[in-house]
Phi, psi and omega in degrees: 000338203286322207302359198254037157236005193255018167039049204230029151271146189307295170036242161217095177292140180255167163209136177235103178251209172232164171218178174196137159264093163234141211237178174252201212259006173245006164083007173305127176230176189232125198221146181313149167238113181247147179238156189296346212256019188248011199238130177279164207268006167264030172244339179337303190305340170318317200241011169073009187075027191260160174343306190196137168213177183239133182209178176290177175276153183217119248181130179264156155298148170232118186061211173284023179308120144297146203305321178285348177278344179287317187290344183269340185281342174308297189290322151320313184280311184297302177299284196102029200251190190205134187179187196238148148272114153265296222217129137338115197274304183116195198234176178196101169302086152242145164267120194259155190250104137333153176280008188262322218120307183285159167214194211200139199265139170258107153272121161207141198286165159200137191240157143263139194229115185277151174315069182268346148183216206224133153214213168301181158255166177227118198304323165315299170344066183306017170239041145271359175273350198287161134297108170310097202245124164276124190214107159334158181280353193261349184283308179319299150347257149352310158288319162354289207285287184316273166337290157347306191292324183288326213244138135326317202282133173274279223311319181252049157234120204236023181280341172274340189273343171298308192293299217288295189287000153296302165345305189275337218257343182210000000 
């Protein structure tokens, strides 16, 4: 079973990650700020080649990791945070275009996961390299929009898992 997590069909290659919003107790939440030169460059393509963009945490699975231990293990790594998962979010299906051409379906899971503290970040990590930016969902919103307007990538439009915990939560 861990192989039907390694993405390696000819096919059609897949990736199944977790995402998460997670805010504090003003509902404030936190999203990556990545700038280009902290993304090593066969990664560029991730970030559409734009300076800087921003995204939620986002995370793969591993082996038979259940979602909620990914996610919590996500925000651990990325973040350096600590926190509960409440509530299921939904999900969001894109097709990433590779610089070759192919491409390859994206599934991610998204949870809300409240704040419960701070510990290291892990420095291996590359989205430990980001800046951690805290925003109302309506500032978040906004940067969205703003991205949105630049970048070709559906993966780096997160305004409806945005929307949805606007809904629940405010």
């Amino acid at each position: 079973m861990n192989r039907f997590y390694k993405y390696d069909l000819p096919d059609k290659p897949f990736h199944i990650s977790v995402g998460a919003v997670l805010f504090d107790d003003n509902h404030r939440i936190c999203l990556h700020h990545f700038y280009k030169n902290h993304v090593p460059a066969k990664l560029h393509f991730l970030i559409d080649f734009m300076d800087e963009c921003y995204h939620l945490m986002r995370e793969s699975l591993e082996g038979n990791e259940p979602l909620q231990d990914a996610v919590l293990r996500g925000i651990r790594e990325e973040f350096g945070a600590t926190g509960v998962v409440e509530r299921y979010l939904g999900a969001k299906i894109d097709e990433i275009q590779q610089p070759d051409g192919q491409t390859f379906e994206k599934l991610t899971i998204y949870h809300a996961v409240r704040l419960t503290g701070f510990k290291e970040r892990v420095v291996s990590d590359v989205e430990s390299q980001t800046k951690m930016e805290w925003c109302s969902p309506a500032e978040a919103l906004a940067i969205y929009d703003a991205q949105c307007r630049v970048t070709q990538r559906p993966e780096l439009d997160e305004r409806i898992i945005i929307q949805r915990f606007i809904d629940l939560y405010l």
